[in-house]
C-alpha positions as CSV (number, residue, x, y, z in Angstrom):
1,X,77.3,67.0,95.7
2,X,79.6,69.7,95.3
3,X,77.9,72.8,93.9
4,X,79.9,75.7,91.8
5,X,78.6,78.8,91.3
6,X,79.2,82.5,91.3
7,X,77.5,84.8,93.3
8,X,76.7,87.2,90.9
9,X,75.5,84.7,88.6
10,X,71.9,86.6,86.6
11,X,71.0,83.1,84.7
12,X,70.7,80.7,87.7
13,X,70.5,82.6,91.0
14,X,72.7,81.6,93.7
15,X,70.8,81.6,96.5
16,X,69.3,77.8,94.6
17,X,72.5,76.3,95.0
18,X,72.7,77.8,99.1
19,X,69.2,76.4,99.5
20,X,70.1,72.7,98.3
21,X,73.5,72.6,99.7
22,X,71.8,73.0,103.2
23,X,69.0,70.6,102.3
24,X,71.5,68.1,101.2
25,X,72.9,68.5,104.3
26,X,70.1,68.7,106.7
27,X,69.0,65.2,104.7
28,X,72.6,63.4,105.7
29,X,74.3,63.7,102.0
30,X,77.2,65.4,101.5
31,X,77.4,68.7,100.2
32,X,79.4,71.5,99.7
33,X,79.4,74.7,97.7
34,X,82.3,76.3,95.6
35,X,81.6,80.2,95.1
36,X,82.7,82.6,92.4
37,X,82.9,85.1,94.3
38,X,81.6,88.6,91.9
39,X,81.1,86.2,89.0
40,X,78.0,85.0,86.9
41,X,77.5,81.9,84.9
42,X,79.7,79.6,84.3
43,X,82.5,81.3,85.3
44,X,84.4,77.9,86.5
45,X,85.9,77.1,82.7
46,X,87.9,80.2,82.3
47,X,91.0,82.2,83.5
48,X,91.1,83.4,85.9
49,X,88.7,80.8,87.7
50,X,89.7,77.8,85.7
51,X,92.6,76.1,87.5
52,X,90.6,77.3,91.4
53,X,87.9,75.2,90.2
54,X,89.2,72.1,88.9
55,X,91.5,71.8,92.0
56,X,88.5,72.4,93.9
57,X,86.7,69.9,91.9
58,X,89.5,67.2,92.5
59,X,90.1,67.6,95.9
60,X,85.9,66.7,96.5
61,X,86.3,63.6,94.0
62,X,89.0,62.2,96.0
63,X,87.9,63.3,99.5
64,X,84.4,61.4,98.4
65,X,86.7,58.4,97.5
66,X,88.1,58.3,100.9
């Protein structure tokens, strides 16, 4: 699971994708979270964010490919 999400995000709090990633985690699955860091929702498909989070995105697809 990779998780994005900003921090200042006021629709879907963030501490729900903190709380998962370490449950993933303490379960055995792979997880990892991307922050936005002073951003809300859906930050991740816009400039300045846009290009950050696909490469992020990419680089977790093909690490998981490994």
């Amino acid at each position: 699971f990779l998780f994005v999400h900003g921090n200042a995000d006021t629709t879907v709090p963030y501490s729900q994708s903190v709380k998962m990633r370490d449950r993933l985690i303490a379960a055995g699955v792979r997880a990892e979270l991307f922050t936005g860091e002073n951003v809300g929702h859906g930050f991740f498909n816009r400039d300045p964010w846009y290009q950050p989070s696909l490469a992020r995105m990419v680089k977790f697809m093909a690490d998981s490919l490994r």
